[in-house]
N, C-alpha and C positions, 0 to 999 in steps of 0.2 A: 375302537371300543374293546375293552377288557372284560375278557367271557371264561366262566368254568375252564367248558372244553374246546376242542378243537374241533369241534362237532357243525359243519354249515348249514346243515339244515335245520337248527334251531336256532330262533334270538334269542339271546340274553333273556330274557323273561321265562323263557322255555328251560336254560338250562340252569337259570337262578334256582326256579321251582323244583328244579331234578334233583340239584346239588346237595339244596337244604333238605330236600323227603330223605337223601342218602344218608347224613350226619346226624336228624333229627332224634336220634338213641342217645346218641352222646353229647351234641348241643351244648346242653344244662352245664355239661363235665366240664366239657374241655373248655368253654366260656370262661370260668372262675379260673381254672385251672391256669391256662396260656396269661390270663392276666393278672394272676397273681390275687384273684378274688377284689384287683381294684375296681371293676365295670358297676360292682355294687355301689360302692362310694359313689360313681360318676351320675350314674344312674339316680342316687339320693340328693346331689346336689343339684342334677337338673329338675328333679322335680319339682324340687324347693322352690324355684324361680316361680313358680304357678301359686302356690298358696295365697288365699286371701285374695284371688282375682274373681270370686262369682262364677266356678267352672262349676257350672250343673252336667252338661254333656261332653264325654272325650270319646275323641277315637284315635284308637293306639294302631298306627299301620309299620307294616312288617313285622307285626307283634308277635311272632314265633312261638315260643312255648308260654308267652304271658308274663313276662316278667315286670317290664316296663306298667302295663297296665295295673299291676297286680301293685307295683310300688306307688301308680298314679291315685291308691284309696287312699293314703294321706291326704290327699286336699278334699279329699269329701265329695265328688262328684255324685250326681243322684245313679247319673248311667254312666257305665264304660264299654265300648263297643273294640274288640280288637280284631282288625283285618290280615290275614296274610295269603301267598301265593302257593303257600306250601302245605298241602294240607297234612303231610306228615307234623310238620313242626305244631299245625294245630292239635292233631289229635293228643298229643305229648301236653301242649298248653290243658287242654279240655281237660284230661284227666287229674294235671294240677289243683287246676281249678276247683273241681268237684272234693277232693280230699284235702283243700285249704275250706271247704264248704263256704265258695264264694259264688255258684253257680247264677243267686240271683240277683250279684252287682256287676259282674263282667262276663259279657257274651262274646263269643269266638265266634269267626266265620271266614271262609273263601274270597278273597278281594282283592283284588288291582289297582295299583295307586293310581294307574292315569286314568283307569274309567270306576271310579267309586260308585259304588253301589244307593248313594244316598240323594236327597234330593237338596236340593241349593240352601245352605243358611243351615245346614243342620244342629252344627255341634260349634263348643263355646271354646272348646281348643282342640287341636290337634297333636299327638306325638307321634313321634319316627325316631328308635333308638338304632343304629348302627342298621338303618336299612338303605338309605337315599344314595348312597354311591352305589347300589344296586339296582336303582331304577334304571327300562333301559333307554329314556328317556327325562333326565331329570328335570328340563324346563317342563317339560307337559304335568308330568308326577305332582311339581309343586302348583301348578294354575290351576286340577283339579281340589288337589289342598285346599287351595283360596276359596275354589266355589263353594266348597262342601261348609266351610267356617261362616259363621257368623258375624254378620259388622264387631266390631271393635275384638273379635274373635285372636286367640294365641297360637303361633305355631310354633313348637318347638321339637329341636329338633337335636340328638346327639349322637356324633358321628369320628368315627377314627382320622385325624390329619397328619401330617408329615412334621418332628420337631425341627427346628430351624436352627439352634444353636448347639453348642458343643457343651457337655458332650452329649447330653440325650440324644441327638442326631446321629453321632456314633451308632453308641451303642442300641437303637431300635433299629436302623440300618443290619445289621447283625443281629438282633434277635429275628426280625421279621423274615430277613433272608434263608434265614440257617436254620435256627432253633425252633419258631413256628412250624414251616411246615413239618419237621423233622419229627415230633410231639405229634402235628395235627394226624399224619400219615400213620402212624405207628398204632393209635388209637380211634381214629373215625374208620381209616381202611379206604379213605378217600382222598389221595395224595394231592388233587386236582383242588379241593376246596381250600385246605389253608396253604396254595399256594399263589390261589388266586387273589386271597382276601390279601397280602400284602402287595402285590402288585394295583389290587382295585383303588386300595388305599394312595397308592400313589398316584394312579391315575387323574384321582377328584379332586376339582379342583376346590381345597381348603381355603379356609382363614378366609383373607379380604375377596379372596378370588368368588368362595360362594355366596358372602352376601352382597355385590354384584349381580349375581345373577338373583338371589332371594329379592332384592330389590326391582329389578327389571321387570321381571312377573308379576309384582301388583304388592308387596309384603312392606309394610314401613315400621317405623320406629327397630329397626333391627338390629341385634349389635352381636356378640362374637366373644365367646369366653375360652379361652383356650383352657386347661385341665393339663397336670401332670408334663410341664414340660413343653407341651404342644401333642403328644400322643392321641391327646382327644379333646376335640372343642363342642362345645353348645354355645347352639345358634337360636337368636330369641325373635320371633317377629310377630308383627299383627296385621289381622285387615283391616283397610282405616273405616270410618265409621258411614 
């Protein structure tokens, strides 16, 4: 398992939440920044996939400072609920929030992807923007998902994968090695986070491998959009009815 730190007496859940409270100043920054301000783009095309589906209720987990969520008002949902482990990264979301004066369409709070805080059938879709190779459990993360969705419910989900051809496979090789953390260190002060997020990235298992596993857990109609090369895919599934 691929963890922050070297630290054994924490899980991965433990140092996930340490890592992000650490960076949560600069987050917002170095996000656009490291990617070239593309994770907007990525981020506006997955959402797209949702319009015109009947989403009254979402909840956006490992929703960090609220971004995802905050882009999920495009489709018009009545509520937006976003979950995360870090409460640093919420407090940074909250105050967004409050100075976008969205406080009474999207609510923030403390939550655990594998023990959600809601009760069975709650929401009509689900998001997860670059959090799920963070769970430290991703089968359980995703069957809690399930429970928490509604029959004919949406889960989507958009997350960093490995590109497979030449040259982007080059060259991301090389940027993630070298130039990420080099950037991430210089300006978070946390040499341990982005040097992890390129190793985490390769750790997970992308493309056909995760819907596989999206599929084994109970998710159907699923399918696999790769983005930029393969740098980052959205993954589309449902609960069946």
């Amino acid at each position: 398992m691929v963890v922050p730190y070297k630290d054994q007496s924490q899980g991965k859940k433990e140092q996930v939440a340490e890592m992000f409270n650490s960076i949560s100043p600069k987050y917002d920054f170095l996000n656009h920044l490291l990617s070239g301000g593309i994770d907007i783009i990525w981020r506006k095309k997955a959402i797209n996939l949702l319009k015109n589906k009947g989403i009254k209720t979402l909840l956006d987990i490992a929703t960090g400072t609220g971004d995802f969520a905050i882009e999920a008002l495009k489709i018009q949902p009545e509520k937006i609920i976003g979950v995360d482990i870090s409460q640093g990264m919420l407090n940074f979301g909250i105050e967004k929030i409050k100075k976008m004066g969205l406080e009474n369409r999207i609510h923030l709070q403390l939550g655990d992807s594998e023990k959600l805080p809601f009760e069975d059938e709650s929401f009509d879709a689900i998001t997860v923007s670059f959090g799920v190779r963070n769970y430290e459990n991703l089968e359980k993360g995703l069957t809690d998902m399930l429970r928490v969705l509604k029959p004919g419910g949406y889960c989507l989900i958009l997350e960093f994968s490995n590109p497979r051809k030449f040259p982007m496979k080059q060259l991301y090789s090389f940027y993630s090695s070298f130039i990420l953390p080099l950037l991430g260190k210089m300006i978070s002060k946390d040499p341990a986070a982005y040097t992890y997020l390129p190793e985490s990235v390769q750790a997970f298992p992308d493309g056909e491998n995760f819907l596989s596993i999206f599929h084994q857990v109970g998710y159907v109609s699923t399918k696999w959009i790769p983005m930029t090369g393969g740098i980052c895919s959205i993954y589309l599934g449902q609960k069946s009815n």
